[in-house]
py3Dmol code that shows the C-alpha trace and the ligand (Angstrom):
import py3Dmol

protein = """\
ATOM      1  CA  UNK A   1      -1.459   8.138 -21.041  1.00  0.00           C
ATOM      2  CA  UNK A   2      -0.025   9.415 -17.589  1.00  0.00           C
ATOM      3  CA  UNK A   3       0.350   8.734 -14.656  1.00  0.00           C
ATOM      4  CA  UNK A   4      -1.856  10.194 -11.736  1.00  0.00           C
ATOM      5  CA  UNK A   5      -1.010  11.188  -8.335  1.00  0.00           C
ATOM      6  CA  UNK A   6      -4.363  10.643  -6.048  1.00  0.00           C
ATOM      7  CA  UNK A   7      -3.456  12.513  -2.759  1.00  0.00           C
ATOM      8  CA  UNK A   8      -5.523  15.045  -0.240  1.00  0.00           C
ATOM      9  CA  UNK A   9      -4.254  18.132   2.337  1.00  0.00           C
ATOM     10  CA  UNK A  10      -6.356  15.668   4.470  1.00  0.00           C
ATOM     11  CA  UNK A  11      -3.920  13.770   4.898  1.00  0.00           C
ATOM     12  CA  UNK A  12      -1.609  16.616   7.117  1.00  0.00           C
ATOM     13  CA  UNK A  13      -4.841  16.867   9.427  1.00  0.00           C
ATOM     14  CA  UNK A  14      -3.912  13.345  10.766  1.00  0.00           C
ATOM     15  CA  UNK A  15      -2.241  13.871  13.963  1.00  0.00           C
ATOM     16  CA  UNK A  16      -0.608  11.276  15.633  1.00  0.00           C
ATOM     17  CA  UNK A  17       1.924  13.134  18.179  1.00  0.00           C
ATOM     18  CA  UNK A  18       5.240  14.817  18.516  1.00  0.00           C
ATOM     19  CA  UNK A  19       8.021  11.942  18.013  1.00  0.00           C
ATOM     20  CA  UNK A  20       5.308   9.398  15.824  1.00  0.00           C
ATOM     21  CA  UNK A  21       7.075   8.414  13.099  1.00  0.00           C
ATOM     22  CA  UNK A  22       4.179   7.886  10.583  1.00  0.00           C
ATOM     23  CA  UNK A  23       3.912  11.940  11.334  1.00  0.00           C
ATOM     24  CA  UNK A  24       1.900  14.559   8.482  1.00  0.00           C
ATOM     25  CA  UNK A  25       5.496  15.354   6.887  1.00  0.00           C
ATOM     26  CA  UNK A  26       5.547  11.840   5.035  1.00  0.00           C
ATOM     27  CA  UNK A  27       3.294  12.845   2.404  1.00  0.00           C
ATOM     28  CA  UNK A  28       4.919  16.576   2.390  1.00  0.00           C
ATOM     29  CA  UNK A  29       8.170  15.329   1.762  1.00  0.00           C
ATOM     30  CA  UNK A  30       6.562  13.018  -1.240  1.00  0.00           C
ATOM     31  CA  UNK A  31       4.679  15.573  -2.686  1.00  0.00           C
ATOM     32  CA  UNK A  32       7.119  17.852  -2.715  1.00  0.00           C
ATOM     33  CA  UNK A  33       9.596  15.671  -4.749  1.00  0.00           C
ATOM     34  CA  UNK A  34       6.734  14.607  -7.277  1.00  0.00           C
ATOM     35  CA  UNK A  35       5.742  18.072  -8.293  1.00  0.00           C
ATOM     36  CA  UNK A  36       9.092  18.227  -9.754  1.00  0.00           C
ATOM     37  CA  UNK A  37       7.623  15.870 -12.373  1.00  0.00           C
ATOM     38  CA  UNK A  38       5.921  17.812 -14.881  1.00  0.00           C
ATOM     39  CA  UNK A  39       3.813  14.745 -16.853  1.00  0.00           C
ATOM     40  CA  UNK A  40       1.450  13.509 -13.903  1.00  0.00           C
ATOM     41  CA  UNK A  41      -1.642  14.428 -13.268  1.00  0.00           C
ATOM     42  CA  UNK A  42      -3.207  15.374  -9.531  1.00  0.00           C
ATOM     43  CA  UNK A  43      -6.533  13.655  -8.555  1.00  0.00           C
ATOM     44  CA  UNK A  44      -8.906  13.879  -5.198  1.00  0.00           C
ATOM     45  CA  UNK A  45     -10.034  10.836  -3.314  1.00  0.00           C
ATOM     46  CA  UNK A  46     -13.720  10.154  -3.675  1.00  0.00           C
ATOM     47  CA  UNK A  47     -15.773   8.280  -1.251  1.00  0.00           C
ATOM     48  CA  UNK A  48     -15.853   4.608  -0.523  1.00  0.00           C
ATOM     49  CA  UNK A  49     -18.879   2.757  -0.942  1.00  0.00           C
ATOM     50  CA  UNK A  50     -20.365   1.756   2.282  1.00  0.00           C
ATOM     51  CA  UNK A  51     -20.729  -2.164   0.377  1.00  0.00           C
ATOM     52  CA  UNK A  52     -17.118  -1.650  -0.218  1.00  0.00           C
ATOM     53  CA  UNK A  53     -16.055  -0.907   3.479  1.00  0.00           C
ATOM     54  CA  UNK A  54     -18.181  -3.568   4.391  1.00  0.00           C
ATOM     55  CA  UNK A  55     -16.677  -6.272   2.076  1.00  0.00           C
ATOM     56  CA  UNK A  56     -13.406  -5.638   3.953  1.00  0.00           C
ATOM     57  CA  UNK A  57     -14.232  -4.954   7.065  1.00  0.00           C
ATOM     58  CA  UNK A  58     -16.522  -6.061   9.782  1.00  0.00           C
ATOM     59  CA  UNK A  59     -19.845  -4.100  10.126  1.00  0.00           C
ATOM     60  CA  UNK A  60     -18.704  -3.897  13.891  1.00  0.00           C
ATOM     61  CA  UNK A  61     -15.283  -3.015  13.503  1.00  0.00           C
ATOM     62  CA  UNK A  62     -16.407   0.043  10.701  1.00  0.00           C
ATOM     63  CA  UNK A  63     -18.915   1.205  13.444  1.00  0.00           C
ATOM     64  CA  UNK A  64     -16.130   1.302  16.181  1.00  0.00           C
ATOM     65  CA  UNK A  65     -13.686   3.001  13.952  1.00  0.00           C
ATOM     66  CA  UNK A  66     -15.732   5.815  13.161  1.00  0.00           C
ATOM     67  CA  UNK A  67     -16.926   6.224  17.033  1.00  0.00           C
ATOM     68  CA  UNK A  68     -13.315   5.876  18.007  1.00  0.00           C
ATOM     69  CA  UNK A  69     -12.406   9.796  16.610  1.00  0.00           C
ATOM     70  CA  UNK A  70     -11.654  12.100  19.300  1.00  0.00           C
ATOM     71  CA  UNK A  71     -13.005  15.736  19.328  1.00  0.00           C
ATOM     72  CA  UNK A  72      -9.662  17.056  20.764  1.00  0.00           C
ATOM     73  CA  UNK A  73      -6.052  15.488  21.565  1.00  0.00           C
ATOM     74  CA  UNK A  74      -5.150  12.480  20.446  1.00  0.00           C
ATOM     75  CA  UNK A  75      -6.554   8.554  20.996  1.00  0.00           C
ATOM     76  CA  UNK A  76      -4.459   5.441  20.773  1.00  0.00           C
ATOM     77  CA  UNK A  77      -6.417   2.538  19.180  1.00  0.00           C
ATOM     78  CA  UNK A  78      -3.700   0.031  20.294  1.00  0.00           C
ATOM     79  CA  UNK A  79      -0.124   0.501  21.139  1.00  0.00           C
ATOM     80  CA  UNK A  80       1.373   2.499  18.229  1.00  0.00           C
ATOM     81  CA  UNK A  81      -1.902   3.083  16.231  1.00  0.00           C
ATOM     82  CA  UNK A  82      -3.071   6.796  16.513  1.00  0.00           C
ATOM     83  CA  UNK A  83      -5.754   9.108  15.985  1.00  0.00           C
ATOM     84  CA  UNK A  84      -6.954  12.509  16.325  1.00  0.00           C
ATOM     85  CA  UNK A  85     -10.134  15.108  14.976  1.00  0.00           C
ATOM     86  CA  UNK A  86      -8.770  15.185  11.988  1.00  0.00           C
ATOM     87  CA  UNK A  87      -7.984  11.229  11.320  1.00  0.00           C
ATOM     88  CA  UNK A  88     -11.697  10.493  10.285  1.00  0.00           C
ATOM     89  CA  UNK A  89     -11.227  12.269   6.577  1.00  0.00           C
ATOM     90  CA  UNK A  90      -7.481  11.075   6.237  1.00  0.00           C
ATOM     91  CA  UNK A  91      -8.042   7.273   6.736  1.00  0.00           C
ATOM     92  CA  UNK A  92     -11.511   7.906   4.765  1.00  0.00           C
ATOM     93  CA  UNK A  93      -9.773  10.006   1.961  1.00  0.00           C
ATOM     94  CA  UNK A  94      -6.754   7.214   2.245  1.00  0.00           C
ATOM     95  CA  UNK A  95      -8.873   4.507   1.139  1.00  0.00           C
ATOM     96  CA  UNK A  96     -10.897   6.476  -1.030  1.00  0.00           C
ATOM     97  CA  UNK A  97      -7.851   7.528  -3.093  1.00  0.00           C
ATOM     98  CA  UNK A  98      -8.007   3.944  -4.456  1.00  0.00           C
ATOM     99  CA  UNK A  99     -11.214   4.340  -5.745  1.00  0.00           C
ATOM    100  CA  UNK A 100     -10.162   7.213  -7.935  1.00  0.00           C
ATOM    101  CA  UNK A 101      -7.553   5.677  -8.908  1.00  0.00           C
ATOM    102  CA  UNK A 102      -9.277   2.438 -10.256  1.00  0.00           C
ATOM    103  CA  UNK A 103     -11.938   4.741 -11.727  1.00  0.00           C
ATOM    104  CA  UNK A 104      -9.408   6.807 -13.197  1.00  0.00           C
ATOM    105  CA  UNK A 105      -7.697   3.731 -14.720  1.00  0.00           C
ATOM    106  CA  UNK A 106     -11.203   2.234 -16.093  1.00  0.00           C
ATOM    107  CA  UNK A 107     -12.319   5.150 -17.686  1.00  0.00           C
ATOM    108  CA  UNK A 108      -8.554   5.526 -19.078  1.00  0.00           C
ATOM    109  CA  UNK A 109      -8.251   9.468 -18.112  1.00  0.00           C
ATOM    110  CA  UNK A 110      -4.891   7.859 -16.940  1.00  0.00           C
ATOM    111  CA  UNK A 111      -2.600   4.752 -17.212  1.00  0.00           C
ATOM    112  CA  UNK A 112      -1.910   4.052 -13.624  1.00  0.00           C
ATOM    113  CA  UNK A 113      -1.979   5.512 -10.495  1.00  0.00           C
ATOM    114  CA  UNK A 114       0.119   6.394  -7.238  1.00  0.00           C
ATOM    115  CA  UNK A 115      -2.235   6.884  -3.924  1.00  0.00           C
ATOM    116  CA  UNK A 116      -0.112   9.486  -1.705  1.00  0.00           C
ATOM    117  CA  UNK A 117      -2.017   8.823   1.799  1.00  0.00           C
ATOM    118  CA  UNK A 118      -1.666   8.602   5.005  1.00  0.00           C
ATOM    119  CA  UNK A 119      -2.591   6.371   7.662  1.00  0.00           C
ATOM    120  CA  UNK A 120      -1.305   3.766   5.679  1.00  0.00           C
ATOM    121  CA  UNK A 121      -3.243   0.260   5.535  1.00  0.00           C
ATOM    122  CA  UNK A 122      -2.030  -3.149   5.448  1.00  0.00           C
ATOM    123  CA  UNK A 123      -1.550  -3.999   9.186  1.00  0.00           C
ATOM    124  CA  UNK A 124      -4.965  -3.105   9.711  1.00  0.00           C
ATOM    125  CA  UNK A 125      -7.060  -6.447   9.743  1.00  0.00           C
ATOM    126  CA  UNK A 126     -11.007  -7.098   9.263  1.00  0.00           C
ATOM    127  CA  UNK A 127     -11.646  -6.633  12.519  1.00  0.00           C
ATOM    128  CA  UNK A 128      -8.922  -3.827  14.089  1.00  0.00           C
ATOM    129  CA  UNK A 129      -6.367  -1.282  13.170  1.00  0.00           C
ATOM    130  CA  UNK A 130      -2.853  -1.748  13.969  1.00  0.00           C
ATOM    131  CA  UNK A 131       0.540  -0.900  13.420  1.00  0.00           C
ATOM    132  CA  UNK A 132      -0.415   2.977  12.248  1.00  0.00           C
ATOM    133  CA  UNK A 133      -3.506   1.362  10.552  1.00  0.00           C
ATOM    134  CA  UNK A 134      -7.003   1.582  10.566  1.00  0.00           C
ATOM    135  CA  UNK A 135      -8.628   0.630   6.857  1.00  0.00           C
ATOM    136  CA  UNK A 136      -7.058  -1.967   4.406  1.00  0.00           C
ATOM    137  CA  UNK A 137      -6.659   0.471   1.560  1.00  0.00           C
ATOM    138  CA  UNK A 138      -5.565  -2.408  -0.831  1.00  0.00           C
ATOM    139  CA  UNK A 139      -7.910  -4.848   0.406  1.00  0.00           C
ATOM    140  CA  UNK A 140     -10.483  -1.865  -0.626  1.00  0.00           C
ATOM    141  CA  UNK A 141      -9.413  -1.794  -3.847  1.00  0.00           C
ATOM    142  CA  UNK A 142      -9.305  -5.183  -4.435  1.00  0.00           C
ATOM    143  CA  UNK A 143     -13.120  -5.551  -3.196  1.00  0.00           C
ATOM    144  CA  UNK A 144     -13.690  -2.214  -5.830  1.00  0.00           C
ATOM    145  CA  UNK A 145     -12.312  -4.234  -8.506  1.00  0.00           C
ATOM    146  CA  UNK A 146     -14.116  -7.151  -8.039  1.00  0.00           C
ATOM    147  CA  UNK A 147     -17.290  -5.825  -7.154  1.00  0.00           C
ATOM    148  CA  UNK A 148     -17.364  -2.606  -9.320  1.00  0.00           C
ATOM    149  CA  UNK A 149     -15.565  -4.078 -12.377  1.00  0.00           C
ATOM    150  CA  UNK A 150     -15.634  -7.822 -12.144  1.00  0.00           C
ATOM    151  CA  UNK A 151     -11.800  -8.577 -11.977  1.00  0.00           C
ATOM    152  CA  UNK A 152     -10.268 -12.068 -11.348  1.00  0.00           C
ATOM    153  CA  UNK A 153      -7.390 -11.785 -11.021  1.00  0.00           C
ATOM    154  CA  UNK A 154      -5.971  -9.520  -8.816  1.00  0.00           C
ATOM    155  CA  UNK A 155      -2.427  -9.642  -7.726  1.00  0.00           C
ATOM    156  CA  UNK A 156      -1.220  -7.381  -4.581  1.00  0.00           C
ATOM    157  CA  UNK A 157       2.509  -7.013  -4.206  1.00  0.00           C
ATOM    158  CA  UNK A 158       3.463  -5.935  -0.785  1.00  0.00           C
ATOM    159  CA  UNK A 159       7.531  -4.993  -0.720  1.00  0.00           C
ATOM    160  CA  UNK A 160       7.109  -2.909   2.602  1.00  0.00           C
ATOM    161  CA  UNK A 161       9.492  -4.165   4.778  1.00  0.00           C
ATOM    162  CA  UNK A 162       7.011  -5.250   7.407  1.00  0.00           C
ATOM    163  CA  UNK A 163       4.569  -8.192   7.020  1.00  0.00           C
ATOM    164  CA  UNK A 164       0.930  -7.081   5.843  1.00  0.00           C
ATOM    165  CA  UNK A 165      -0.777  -9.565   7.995  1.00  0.00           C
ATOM    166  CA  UNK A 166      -4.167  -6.686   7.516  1.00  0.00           C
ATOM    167  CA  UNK A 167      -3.796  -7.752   3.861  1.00  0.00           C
ATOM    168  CA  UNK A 168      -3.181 -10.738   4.149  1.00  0.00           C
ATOM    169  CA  UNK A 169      -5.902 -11.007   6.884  1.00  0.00           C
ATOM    170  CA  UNK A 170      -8.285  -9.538   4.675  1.00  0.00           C
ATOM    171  CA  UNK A 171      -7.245 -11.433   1.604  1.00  0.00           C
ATOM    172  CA  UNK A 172      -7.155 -14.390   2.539  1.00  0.00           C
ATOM    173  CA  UNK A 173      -9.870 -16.304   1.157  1.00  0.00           C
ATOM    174  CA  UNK A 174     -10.233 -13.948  -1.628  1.00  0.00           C
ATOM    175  CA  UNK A 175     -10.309 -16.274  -4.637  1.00  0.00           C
ATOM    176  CA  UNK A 176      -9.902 -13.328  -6.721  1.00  0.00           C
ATOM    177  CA  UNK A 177      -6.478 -12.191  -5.550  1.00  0.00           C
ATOM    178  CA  UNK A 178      -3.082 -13.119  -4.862  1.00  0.00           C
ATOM    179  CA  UNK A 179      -1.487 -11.678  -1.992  1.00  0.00           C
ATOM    180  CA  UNK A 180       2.490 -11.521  -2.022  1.00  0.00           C
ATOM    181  CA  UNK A 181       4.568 -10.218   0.626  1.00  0.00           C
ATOM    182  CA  UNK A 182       8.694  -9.935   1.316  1.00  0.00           C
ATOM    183  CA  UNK A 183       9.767  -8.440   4.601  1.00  0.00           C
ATOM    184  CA  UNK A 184      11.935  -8.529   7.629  1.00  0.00           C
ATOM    185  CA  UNK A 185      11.376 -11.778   9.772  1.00  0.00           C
ATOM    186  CA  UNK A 186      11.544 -12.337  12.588  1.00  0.00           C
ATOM    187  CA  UNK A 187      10.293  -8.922  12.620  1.00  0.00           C
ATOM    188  CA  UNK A 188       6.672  -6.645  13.753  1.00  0.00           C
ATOM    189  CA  UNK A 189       4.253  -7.682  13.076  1.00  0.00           C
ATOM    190  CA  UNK A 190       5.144 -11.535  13.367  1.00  0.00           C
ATOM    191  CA  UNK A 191       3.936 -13.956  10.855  1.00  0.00           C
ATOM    192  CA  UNK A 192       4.547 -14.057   7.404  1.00  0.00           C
ATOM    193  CA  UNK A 193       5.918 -17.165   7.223  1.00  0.00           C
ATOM    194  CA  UNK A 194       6.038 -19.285   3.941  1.00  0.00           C
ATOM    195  CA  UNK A 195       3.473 -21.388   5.857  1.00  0.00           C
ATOM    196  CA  UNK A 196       1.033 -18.815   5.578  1.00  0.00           C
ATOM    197  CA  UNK A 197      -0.317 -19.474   2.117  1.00  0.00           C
ATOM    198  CA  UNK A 198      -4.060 -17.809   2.089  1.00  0.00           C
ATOM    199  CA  UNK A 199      -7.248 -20.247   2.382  1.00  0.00           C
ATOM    200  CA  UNK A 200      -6.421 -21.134  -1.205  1.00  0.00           C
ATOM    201  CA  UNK A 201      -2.979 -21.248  -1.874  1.00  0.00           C
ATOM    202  CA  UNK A 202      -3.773 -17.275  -2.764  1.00  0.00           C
ATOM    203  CA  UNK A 203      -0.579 -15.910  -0.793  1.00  0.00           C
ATOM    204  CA  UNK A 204       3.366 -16.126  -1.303  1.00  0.00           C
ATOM    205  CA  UNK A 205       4.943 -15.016   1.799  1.00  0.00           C
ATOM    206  CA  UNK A 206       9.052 -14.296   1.223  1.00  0.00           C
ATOM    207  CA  UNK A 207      10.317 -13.804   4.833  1.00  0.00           C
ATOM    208  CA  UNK A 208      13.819 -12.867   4.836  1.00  0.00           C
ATOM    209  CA  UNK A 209      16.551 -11.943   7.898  1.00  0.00           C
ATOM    210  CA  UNK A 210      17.552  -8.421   9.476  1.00  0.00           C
ATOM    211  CA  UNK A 211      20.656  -7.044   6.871  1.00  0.00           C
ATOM    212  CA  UNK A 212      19.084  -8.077   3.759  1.00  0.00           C
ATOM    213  CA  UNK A 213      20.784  -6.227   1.087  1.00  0.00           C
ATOM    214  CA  UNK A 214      20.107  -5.590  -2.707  1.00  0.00           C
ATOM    215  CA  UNK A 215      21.540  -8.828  -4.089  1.00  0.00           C
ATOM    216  CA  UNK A 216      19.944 -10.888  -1.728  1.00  0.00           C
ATOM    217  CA  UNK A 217      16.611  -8.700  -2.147  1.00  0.00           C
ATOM    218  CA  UNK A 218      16.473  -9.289  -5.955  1.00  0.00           C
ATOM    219  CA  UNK A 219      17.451 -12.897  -5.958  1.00  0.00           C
ATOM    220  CA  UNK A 220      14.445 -13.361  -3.239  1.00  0.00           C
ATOM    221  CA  UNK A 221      12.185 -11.269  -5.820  1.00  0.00           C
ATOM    222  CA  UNK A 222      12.639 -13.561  -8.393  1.00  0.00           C
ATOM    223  CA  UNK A 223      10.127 -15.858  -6.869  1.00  0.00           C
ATOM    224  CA  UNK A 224       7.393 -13.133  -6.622  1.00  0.00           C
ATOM    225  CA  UNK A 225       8.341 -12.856 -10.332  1.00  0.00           C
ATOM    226  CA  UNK A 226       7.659 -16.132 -11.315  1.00  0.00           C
ATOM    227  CA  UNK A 227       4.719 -16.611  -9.174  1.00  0.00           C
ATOM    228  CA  UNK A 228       3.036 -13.283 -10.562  1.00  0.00           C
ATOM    229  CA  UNK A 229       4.322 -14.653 -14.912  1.00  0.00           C
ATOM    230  CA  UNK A 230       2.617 -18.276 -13.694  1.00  0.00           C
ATOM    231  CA  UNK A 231      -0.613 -16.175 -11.782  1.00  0.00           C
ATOM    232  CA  UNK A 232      -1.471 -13.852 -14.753  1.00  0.00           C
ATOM    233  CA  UNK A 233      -3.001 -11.137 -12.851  1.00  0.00           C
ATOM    234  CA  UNK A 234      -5.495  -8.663 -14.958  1.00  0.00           C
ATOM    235  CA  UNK A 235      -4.756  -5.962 -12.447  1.00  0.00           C
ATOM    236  CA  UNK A 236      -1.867  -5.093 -10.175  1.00  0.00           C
ATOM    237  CA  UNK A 237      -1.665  -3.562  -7.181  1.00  0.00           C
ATOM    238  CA  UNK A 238       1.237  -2.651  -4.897  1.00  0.00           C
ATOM    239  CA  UNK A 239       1.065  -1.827  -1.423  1.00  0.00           C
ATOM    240  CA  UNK A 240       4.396   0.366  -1.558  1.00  0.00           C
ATOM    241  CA  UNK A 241       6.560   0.416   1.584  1.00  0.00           C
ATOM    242  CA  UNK A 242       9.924   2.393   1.432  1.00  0.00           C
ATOM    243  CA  UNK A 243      10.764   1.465   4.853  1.00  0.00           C
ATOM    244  CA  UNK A 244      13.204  -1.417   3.643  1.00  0.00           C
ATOM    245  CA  UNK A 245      15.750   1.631   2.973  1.00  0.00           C
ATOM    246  CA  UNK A 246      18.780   1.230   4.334  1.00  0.00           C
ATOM    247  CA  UNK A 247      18.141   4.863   6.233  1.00  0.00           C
ATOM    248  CA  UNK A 248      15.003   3.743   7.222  1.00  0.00           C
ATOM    249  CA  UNK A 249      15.283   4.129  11.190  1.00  0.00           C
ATOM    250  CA  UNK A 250      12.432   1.242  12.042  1.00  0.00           C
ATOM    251  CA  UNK A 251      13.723  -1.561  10.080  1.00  0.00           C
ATOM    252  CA  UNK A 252      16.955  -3.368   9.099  1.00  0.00           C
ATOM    253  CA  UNK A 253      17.204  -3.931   4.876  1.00  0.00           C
ATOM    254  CA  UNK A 254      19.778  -2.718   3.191  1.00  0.00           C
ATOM    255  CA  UNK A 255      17.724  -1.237  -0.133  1.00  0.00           C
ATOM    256  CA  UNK A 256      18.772   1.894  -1.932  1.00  0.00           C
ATOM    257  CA  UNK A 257      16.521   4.601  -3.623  1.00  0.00           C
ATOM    258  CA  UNK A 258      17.262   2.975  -6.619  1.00  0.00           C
ATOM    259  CA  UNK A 259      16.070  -0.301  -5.758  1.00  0.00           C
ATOM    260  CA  UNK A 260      12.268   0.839  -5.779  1.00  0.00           C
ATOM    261  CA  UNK A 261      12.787   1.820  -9.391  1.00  0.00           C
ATOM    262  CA  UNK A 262      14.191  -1.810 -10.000  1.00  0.00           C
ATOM    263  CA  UNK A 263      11.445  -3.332  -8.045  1.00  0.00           C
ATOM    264  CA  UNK A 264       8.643  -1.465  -9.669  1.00  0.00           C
ATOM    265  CA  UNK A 265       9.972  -1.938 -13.615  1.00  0.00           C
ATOM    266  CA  UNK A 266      10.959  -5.533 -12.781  1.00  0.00           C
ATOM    267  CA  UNK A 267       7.610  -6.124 -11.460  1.00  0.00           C
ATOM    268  CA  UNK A 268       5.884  -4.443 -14.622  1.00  0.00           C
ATOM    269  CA  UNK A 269       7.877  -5.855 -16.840  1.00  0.00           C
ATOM    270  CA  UNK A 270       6.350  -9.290 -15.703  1.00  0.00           C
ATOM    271  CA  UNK A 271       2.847  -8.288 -15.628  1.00  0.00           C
ATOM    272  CA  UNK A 272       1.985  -5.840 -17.981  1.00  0.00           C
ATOM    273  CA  UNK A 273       0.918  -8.158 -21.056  1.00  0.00           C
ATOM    274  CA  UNK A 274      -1.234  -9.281 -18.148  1.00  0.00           C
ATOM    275  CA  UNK A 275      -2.628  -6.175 -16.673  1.00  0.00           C
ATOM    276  CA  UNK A 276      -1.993  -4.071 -19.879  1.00  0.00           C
ATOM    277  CA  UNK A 277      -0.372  -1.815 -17.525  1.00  0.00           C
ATOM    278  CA  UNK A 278      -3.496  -1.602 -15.000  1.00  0.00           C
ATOM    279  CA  UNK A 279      -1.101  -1.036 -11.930  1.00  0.00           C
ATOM    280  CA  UNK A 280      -2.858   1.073  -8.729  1.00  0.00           C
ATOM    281  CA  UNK A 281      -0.079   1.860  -5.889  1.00  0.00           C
ATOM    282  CA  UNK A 282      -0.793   2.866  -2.690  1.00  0.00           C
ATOM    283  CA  UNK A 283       1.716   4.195   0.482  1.00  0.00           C
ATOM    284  CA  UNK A 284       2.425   2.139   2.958  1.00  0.00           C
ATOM    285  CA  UNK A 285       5.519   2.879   5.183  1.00  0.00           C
ATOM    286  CA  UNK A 286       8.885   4.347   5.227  1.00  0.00           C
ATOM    287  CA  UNK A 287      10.160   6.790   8.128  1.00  0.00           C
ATOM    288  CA  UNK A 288      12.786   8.662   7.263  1.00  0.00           C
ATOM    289  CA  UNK A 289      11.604  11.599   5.065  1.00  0.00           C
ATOM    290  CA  UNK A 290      14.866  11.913   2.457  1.00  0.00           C
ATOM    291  CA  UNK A 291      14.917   8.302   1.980  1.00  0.00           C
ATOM    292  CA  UNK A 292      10.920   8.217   1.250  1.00  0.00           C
ATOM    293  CA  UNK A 293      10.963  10.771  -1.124  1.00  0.00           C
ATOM    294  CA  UNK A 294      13.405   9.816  -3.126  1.00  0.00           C
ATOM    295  CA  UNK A 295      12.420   5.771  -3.001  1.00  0.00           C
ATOM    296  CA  UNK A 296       8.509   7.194  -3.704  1.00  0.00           C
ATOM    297  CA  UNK A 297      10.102   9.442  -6.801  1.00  0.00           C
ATOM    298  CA  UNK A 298      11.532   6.389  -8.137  1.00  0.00           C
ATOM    299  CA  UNK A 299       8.528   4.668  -7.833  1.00  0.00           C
ATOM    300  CA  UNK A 300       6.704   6.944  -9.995  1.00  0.00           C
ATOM    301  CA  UNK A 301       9.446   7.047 -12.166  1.00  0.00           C
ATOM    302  CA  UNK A 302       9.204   3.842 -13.457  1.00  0.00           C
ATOM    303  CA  UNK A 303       5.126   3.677 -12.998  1.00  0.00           C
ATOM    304  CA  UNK A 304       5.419   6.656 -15.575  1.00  0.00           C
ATOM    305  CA  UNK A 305       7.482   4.933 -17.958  1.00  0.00           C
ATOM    306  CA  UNK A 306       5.171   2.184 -18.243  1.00  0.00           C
ATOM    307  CA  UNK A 307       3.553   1.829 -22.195  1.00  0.00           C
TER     308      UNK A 307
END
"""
ligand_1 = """\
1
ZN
Zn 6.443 -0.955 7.178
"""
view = py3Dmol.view(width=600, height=400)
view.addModel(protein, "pdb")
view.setStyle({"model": 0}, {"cartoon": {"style": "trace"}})
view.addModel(ligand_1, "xyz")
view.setStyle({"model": 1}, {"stick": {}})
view.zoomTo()
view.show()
């Protein structure tokens, strides 16, 4: 089976200002790499269940969000977090793209899957967006999973270079999932520390300093390695961040393009007798368009390689 590449024009309609670096060319600049691929296979979003948004969310934060659209210009729904008209069907057809995917996967009209979205989704908590965010797409699919197709054990790795304290947020006492995170600390968003652990010891938190470079990023994966080998997740997610690049203007890692291949086939290398290769990936940061594309290619690459 393939891979598939879940991704909407939507996504371009999400405005968030001249300068913005989570700006509509992200996804371009993916897309445009990917269709180079010939053996993947291009899927819509479809529509989140309301029971879904409301498993992740607050009923009163879901309501806000979907007043807070503007009819013109743009709206800032906290420092850095913007929206505009056309933001409603992105962050809707964001998280939706994960619910294609897992369908996708369960009905096996594809191995794995690659959500291509923007706004991206793991700073964005129960209760508010932030930090470019406004729905956990990964908590989403996690609730999909559980709810839709009873899974247990659901591991999310997060190797964006920023915290996902909206993951972990809403996560964290979700017996059904692991959350795992490495990132720049001390760093945005704060937290992340290894004392943050989930309600149930369901989160491994790898906080590691400004100029980390391969070497020292590998020999810190190990331990998500051997925590996901001793978790035995039956589905894998990965909230994929590219913005620990070494080009990548907002943050300080030292990662090459490479690296993302290394991190992904490492990863499913460890899991896959697990999962049997159930692996949904969705796109969380990374700011400088070369360095994205290429990181997101290699990605895919080694998603697509996968038995
Ligand atoms: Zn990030």
């Amino acid at each position: 089976m393939k891979t598939a590449i879940v991704t909407s024009d939507t996504s371009e309609n999400h405005l968030t200002g001249d300068g913005h670096p989570e700006q509509p060319k992200r996804v371009r600049s993916i897309i445009n790499v990917l269709k180079k691929k010939k053996d993947l296979i291009w899927e819509k979003p479809s529509i989140v269940p309301e029971k879904i948004l409301k498993l992740t969310h607050t009923e009163d934060y879901i309501q806000n969000l979907k007043n807070s659209f503007p009819q013109k210009g743009i709206k800032f729904l906290d420092g850095d977090t913007v929206v505009s008209p056309g933001s409603k069907e992105a962050v809707f057809d964001a998280a939706g793209s994960t619910i294609r995917a897992i369908d996708g996967i369960e009905n096996k009209r594809f191995k794995n899957a690659f959500c291509v979205v923007r706004p991206p989704g793991h700073h964005a908590e129960k209760n508010k967006a932030m930090g470019f965010c406004c729905l956990s797409n990964a908590g989403i699919a996690t609730n999909y999973l559980i709810d839709k197709y009873n899974y247990k054990k659901i591991a999310c790795v997060d190797f964006d270079v920023h915290w996902g304290n909206g993951n972990y947020n809403v996560l964290y006492d979700n017996k059904r999932s692991l959350y795992i995170s490495t990132h720049q600390y001390p760093f945005y968003p704060g937290g992340g520390t290894e004392n943050d652990k989930g309600k149930y010891n369901n989160s491994l938190n790898i906080p590691l300093p400004a100029g980390t470079n391969s070497e020292q990023y590998f020999n810190a994966y190990d331990r998500v390695i051997d925590r996901l080998i001793d978790y035995k997740p039956d589905f894998l997610i990965f909230s994929a961040g590219f913005d620990a690049h070494k080009n990548d203007p907002l943050a300080q890692f030292e990662l090459s393009s490479e690296d993302f291949y290394e991190i992904t086939k490492r990863t499913l290398k460890a899991t896959n007798k697990f999962t049997n290769g159930k692996v949904l990936s969705v796109l969380e940061g990374g700011y400088d368009l070369n360095a994205l594309a290429e990181s997101a290619f290699n990605h895919v690459k080694a998603l697509s390689e996968t038995e």
